[in-house]
Wavefront OBJ file of the C-alpha trace (Angstrom):
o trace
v 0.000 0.000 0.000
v 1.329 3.326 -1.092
v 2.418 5.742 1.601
v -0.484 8.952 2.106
v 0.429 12.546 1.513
v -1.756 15.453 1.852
v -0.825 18.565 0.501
v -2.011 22.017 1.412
v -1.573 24.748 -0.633
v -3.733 27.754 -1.640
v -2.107 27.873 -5.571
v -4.262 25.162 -7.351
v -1.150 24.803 -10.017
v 1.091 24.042 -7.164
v -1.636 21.129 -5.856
v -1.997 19.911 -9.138
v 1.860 19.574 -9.510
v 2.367 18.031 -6.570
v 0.047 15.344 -6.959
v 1.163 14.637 -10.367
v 4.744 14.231 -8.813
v 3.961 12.385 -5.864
v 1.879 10.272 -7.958
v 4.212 9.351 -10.321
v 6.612 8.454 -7.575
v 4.399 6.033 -6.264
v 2.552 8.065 -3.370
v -1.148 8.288 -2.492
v -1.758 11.817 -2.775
v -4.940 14.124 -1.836
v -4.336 18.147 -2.199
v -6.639 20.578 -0.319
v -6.522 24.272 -0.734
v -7.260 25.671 2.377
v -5.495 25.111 5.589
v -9.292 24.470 7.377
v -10.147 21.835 4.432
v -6.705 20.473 5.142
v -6.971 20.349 8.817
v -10.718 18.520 8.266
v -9.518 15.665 6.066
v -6.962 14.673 8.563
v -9.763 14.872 11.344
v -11.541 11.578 8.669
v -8.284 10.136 7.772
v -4.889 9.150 8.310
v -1.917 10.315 5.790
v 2.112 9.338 6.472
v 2.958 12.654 5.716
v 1.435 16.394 5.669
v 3.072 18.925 2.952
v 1.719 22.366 3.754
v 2.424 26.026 2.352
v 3.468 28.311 5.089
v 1.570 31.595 3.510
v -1.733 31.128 2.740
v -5.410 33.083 3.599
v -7.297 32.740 6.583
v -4.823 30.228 8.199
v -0.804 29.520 7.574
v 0.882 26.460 6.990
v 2.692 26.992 11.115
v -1.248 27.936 12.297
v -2.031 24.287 10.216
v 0.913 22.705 12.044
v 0.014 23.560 15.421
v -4.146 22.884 14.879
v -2.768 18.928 13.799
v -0.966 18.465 16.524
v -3.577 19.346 18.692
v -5.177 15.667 17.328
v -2.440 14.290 15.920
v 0.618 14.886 17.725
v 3.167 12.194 15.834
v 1.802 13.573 12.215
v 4.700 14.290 9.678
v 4.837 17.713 8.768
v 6.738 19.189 5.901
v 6.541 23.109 5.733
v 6.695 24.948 2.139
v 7.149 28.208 1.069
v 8.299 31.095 -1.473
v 9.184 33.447 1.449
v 11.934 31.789 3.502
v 13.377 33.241 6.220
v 15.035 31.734 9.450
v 12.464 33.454 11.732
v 10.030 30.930 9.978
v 12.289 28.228 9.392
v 13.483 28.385 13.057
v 9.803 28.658 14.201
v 8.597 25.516 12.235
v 11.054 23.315 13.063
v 10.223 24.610 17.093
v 6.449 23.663 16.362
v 7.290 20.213 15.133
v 7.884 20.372 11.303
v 10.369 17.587 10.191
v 11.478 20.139 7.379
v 11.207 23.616 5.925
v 11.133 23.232 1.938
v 11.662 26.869 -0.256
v 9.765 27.197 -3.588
v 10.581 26.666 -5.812
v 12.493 23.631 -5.293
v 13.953 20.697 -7.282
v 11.883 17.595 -7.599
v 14.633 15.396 -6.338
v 15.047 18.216 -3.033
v 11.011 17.472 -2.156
v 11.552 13.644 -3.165
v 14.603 13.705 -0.445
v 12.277 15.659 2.072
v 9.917 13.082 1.836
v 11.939 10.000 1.925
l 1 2 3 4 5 6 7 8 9 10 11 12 13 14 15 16 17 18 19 20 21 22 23 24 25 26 27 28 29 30 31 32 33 34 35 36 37 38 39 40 41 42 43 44 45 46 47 48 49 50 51 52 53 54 55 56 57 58 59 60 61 62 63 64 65 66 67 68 69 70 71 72 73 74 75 76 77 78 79 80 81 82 83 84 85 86 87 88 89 90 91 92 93 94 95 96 97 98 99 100 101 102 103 104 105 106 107 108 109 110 111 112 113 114 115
């Protein structure tokens, strides 16, 4: 059975090419995009690993981060994002975050993250 990966992020283009990557490397991948659907699908269901933008409306990738573990404490957490700094960096990896990913990346970089 293929490993689960949810992946939040409010750009539909960057959902769509996740999934399509993930995919073809053999994952099981869902894509919300909206950190509250995000946070409600892994209230129904169980995924090996969470891949979440850190900017996005209404609530961020680190907000996302702390809701999950909240109800999932153990979830793998990946942070994204196209405005790295090591304030955020620093703060995700304090909230739990296995790693902090900057866009854009290489596919082999995310396939790394992942592995």
């Amino acid at each position: 059975m293929p490993e689960r990966i949810l992946v939040i992020d409010d750009e539909e283009s960057m959902c769509s090419f996740m999934e399509i990557m993930l995919s073809k490397a053999g994952y099981d991948v869902e894509t919300m995009t909206s950190g509250t659907e995000g946070i409600e699908r892994l209230r129904e269901a169980n995924f090996d690993l969470v891949i979440a933008d850190l900017n996005m409306p209404r609530m961020s990738g680190l907000e996302v981060l702390e809701e999950v573990r909240t109800f999932k404490a153990e979830q793998e957490f990946i942070v994204m994002t196209a405005f790295a700094s090591v304030d955020s960096a620093i703060e995700a990896m304090k909230k739990g975050a296995a790693d902090y990913i900057t866009k854009p990346f290489k596919v082999d970089e995310i396939k790394l993250a992942i592995e």
